[in-house]
VMD Tcl script that builds the backbone (N, CA, C; Angstrom):
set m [mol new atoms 303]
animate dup $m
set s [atomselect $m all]
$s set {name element resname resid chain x y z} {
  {N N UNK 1 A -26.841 0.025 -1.829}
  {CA C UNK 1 A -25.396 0.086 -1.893}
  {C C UNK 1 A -24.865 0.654 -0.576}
  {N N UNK 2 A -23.569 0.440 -0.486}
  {CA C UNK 2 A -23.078 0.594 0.873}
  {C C UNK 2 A -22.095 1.213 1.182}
  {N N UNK 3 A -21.750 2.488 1.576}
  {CA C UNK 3 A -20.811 3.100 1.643}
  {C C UNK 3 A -19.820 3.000 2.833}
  {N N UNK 4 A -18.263 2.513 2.590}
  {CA C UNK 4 A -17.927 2.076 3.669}
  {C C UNK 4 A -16.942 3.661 3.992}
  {N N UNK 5 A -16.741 3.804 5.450}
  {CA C UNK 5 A -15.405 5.208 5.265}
  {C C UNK 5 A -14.598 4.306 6.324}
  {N N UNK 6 A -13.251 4.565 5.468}
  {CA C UNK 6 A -12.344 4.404 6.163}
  {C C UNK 6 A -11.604 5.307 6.352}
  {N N UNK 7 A -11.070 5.321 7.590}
  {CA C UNK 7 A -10.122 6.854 8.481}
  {C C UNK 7 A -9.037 7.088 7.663}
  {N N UNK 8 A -8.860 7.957 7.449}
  {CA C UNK 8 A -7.515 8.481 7.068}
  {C C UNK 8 A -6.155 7.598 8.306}
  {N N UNK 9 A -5.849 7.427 9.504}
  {CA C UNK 9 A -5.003 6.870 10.209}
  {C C UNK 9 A -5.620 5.207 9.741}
  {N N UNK 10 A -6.311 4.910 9.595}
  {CA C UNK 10 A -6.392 3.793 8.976}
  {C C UNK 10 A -5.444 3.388 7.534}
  {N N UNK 11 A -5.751 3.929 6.921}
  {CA C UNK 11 A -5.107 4.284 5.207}
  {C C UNK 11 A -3.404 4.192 5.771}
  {N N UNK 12 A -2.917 5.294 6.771}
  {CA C UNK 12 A -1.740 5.498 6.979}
  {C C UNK 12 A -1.546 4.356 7.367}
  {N N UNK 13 A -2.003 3.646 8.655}
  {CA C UNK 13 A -1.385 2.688 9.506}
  {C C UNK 13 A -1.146 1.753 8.080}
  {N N UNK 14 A -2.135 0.960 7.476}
  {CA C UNK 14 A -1.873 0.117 6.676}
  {C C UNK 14 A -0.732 0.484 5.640}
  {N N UNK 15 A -0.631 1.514 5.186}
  {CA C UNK 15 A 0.570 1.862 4.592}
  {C C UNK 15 A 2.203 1.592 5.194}
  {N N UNK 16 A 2.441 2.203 6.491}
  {CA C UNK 16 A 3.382 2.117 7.735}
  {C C UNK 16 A 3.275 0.291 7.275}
  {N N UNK 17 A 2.359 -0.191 7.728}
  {CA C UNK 17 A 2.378 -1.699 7.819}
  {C C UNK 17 A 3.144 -2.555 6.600}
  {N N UNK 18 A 2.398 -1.962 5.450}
  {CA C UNK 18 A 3.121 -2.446 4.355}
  {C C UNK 18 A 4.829 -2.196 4.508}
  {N N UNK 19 A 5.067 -0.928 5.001}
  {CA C UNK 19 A 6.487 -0.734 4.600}
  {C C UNK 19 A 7.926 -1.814 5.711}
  {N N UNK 20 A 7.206 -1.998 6.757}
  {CA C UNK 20 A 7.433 -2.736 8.272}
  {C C UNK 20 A 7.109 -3.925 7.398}
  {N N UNK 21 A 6.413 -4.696 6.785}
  {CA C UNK 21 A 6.718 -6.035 6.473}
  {C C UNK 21 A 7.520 -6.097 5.259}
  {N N UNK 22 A 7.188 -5.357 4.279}
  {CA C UNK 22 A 8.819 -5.540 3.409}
  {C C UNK 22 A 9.741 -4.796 3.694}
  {N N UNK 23 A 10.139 -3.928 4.407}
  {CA C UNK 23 A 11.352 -4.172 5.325}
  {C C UNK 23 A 11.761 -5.405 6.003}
  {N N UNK 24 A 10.957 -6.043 7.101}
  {CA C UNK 24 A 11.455 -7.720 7.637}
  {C C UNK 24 A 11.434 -8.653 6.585}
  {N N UNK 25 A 10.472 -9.095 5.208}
  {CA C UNK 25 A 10.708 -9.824 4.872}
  {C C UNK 25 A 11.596 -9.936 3.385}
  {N N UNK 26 A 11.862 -8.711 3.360}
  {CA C UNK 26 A 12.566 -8.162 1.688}
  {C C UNK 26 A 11.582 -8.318 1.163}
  {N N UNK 27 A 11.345 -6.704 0.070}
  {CA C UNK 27 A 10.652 -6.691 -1.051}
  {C C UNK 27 A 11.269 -7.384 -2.559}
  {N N UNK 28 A 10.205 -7.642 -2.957}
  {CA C UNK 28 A 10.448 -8.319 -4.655}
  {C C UNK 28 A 9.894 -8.382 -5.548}
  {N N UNK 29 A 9.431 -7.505 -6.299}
  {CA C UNK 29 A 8.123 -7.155 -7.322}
  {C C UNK 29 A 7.790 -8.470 -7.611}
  {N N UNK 30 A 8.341 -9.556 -7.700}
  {CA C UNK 30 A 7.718 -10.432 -8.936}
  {C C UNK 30 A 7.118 -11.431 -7.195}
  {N N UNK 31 A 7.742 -11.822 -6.334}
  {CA C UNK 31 A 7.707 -12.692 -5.410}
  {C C UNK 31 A 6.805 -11.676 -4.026}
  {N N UNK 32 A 7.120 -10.353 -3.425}
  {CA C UNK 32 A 6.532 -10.142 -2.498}
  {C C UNK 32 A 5.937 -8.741 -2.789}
  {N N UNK 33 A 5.473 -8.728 -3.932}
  {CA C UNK 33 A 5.101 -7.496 -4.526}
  {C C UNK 33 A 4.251 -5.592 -3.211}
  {N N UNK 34 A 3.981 -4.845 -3.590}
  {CA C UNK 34 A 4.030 -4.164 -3.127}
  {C C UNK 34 A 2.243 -4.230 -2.508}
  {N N UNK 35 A 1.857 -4.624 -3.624}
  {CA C UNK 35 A -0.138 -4.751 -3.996}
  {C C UNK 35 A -0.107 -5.766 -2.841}
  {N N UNK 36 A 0.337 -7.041 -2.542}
  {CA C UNK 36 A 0.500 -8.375 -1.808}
  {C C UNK 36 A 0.523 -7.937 -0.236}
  {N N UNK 37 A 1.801 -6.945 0.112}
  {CA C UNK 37 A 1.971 -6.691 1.377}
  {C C UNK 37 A 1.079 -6.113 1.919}
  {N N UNK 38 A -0.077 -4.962 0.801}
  {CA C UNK 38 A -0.831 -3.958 1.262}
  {C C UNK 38 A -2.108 -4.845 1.463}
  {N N UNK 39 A -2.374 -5.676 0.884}
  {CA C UNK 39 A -3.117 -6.615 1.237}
  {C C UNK 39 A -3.062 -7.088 2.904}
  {N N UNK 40 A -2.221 -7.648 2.678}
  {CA C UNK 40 A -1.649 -8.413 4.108}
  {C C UNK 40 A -1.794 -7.645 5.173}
  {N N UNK 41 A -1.150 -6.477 4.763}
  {CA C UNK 41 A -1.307 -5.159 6.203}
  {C C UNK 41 A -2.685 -4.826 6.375}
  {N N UNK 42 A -3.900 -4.964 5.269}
  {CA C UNK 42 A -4.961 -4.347 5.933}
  {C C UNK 42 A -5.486 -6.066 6.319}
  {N N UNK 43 A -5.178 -7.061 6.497}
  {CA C UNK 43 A -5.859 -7.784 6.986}
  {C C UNK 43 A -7.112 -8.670 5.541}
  {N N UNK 44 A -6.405 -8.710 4.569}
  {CA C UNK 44 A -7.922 -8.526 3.385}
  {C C UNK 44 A -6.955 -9.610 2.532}
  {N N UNK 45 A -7.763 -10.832 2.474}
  {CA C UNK 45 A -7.345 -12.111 1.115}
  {C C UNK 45 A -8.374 -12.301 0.641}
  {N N UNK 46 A -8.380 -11.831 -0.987}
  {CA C UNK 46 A -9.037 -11.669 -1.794}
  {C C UNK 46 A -9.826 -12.823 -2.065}
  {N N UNK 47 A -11.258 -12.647 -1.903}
  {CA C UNK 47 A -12.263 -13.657 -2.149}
  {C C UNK 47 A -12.714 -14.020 -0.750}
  {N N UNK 48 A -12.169 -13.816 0.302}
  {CA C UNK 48 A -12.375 -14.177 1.578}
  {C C UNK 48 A -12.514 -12.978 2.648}
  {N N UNK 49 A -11.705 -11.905 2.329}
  {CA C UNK 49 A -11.541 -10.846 3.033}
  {C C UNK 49 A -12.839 -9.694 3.543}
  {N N UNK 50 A -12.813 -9.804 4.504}
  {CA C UNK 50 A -14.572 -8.224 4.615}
  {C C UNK 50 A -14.788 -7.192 3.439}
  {N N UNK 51 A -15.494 -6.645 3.096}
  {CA C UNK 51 A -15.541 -5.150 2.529}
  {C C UNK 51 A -14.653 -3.883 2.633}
  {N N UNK 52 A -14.700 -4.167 4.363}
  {CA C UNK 52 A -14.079 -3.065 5.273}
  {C C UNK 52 A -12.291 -3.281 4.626}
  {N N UNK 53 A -11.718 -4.713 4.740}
  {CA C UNK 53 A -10.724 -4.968 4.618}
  {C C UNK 53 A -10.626 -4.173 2.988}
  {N N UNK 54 A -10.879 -4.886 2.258}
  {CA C UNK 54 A -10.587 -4.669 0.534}
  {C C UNK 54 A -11.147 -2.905 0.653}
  {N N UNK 55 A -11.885 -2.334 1.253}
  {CA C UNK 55 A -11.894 -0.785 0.730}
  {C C UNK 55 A -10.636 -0.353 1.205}
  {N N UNK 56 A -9.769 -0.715 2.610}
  {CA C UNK 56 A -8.839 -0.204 2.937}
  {C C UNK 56 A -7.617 -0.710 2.105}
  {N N UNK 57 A -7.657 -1.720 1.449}
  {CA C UNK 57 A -6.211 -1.968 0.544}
  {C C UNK 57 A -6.376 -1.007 -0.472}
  {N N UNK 58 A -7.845 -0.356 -1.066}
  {CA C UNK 58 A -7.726 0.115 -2.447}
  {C C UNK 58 A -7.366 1.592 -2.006}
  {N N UNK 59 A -8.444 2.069 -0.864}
  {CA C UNK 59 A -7.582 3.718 -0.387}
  {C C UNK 59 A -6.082 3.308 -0.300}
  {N N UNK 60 A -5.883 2.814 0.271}
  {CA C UNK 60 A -3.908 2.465 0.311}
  {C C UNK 60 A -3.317 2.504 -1.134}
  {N N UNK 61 A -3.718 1.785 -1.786}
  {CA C UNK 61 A -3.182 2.236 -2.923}
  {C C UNK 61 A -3.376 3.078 -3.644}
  {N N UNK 62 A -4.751 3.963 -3.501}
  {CA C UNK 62 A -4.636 5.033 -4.496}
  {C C UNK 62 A -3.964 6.275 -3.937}
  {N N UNK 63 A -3.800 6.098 -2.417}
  {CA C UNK 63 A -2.739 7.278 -1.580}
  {C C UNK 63 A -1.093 6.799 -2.506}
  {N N UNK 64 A -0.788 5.705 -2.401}
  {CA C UNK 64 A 0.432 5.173 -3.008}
  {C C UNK 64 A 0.443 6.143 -4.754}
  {N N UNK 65 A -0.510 5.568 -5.260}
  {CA C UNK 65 A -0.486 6.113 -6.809}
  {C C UNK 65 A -0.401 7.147 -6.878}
  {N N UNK 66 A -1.168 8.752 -5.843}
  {CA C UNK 66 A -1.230 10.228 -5.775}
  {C C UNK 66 A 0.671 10.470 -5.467}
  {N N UNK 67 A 0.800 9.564 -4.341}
  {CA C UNK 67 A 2.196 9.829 -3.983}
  {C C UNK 67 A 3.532 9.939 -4.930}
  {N N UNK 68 A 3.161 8.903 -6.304}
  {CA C UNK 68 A 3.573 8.395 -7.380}
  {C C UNK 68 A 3.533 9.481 -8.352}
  {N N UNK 69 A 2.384 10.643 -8.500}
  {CA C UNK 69 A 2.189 11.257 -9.311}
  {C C UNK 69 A 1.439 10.716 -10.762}
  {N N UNK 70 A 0.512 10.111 -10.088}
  {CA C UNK 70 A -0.292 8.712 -11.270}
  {C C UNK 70 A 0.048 7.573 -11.788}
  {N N UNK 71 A 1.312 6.998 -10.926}
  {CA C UNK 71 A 2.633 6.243 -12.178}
  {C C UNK 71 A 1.577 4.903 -11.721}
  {N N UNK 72 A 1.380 3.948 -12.707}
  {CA C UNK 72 A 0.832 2.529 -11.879}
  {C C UNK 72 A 2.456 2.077 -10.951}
  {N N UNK 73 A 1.692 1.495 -10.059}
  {CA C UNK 73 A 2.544 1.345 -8.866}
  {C C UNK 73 A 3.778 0.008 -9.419}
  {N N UNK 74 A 2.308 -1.149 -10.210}
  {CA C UNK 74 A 3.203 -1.935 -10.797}
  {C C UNK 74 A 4.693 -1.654 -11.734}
  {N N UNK 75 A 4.241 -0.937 -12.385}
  {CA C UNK 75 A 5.120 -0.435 -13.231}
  {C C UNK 75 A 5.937 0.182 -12.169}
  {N N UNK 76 A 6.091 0.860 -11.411}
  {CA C UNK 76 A 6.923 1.508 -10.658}
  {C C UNK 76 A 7.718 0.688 -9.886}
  {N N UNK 77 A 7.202 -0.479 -9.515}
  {CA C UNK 77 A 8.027 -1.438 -8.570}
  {C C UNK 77 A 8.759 -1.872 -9.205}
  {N N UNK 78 A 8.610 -2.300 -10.833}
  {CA C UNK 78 A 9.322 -2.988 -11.372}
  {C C UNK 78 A 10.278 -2.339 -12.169}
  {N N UNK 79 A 10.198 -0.828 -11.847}
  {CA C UNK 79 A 11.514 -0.026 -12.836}
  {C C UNK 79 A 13.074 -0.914 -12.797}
  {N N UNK 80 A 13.441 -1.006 -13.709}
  {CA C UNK 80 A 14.703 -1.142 -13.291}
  {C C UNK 80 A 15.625 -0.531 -12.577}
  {N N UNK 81 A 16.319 -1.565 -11.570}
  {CA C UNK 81 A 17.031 -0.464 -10.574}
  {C C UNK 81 A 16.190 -0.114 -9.579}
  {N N UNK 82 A 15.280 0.042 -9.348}
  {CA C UNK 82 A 14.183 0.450 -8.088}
  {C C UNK 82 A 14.482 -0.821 -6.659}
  {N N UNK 83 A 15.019 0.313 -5.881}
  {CA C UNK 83 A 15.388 -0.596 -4.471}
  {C C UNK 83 A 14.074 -0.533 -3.723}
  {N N UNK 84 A 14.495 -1.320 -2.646}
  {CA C UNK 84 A 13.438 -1.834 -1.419}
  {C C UNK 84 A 13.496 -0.603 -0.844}
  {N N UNK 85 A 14.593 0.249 -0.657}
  {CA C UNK 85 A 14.733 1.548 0.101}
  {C C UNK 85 A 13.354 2.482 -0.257}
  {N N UNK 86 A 13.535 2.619 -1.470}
  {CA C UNK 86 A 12.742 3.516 -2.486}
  {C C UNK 86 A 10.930 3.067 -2.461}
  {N N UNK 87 A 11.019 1.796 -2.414}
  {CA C UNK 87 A 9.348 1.498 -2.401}
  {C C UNK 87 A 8.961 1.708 -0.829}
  {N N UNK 88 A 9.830 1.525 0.516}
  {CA C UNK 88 A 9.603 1.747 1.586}
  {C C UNK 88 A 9.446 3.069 1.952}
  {N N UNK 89 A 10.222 3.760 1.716}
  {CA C UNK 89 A 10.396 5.153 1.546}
  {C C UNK 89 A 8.962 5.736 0.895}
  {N N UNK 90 A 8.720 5.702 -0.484}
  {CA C UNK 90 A 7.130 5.875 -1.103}
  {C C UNK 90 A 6.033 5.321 -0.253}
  {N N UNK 91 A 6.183 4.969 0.604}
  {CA C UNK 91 A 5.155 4.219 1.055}
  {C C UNK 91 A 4.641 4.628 2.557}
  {N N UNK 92 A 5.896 5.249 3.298}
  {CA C UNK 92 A 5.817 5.391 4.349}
  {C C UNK 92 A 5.724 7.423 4.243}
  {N N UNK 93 A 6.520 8.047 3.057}
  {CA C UNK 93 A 5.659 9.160 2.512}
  {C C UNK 93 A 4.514 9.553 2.217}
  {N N UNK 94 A 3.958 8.504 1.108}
  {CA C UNK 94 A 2.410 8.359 1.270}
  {C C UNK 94 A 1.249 8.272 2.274}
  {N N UNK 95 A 1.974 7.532 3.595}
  {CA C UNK 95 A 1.372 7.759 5.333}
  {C C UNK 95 A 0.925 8.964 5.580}
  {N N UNK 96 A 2.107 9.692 4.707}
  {CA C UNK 96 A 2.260 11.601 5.822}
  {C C UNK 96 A 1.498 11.552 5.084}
  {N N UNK 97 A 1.304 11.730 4.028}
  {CA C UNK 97 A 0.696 12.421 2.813}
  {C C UNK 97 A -0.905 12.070 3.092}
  {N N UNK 98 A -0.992 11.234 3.292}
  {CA C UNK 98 A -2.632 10.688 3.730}
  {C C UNK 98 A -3.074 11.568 5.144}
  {N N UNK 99 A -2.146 11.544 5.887}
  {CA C UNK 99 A -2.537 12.048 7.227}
  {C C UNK 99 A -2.604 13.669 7.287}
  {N N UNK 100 A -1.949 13.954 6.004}
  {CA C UNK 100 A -1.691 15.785 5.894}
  {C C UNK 100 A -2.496 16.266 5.226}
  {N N UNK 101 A -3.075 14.805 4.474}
  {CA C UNK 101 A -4.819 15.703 3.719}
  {C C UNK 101 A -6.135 15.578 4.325}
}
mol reanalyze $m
mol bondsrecalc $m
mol representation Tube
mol addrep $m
């Protein structure tokens, strides 16, 4: 088995990244979801993507979920009322938050 580490400024950057593409392209839970962008930012399409890629989407999201206070993220994107401000904002918090632990 194979243990991959990925950097903490890794985790962040891809986070930053996520928030920089749904900022340019508008977020939309159902159409450009939050899981989708974090994908995209680390470089990782599922079934095709490296190891390296897919360990860094899942640290990204479980920095996202700590940031959340355990909430599933899905569920969180899709609160009602939940702006693009608010998931960019969580997301680009979660950066510090990765980089401050």
């Amino acid at each position: 088995m194979v243990t991959l580490s990925v950097t903490r400024s890794r985790i962040a950057a891809v986070l930053n990244g996520t928030a920089d593409l749904l900022e340019a392209e508008g977020w939309d839970p159902e159409r450009n979801s939050v899981i989708f962008a974090i994908d995209r930012a680390a470089g990782y399409v599922p079934g095709k993507g490296g190891s390296d890629a897919e360990q860094t989407t899942l640290d990204a999201w479980d920095a996202l979920v700590t940031h959340l206070d355990g909430q599933l993220v899905v569920l969180w994107e899709r609160t009602p009322g939940r702006t693009q401000l608010q998931v960019v904002t969580a997301l680009r918090r979660s950066a510090v938050e990765v980089m401050a632990s």
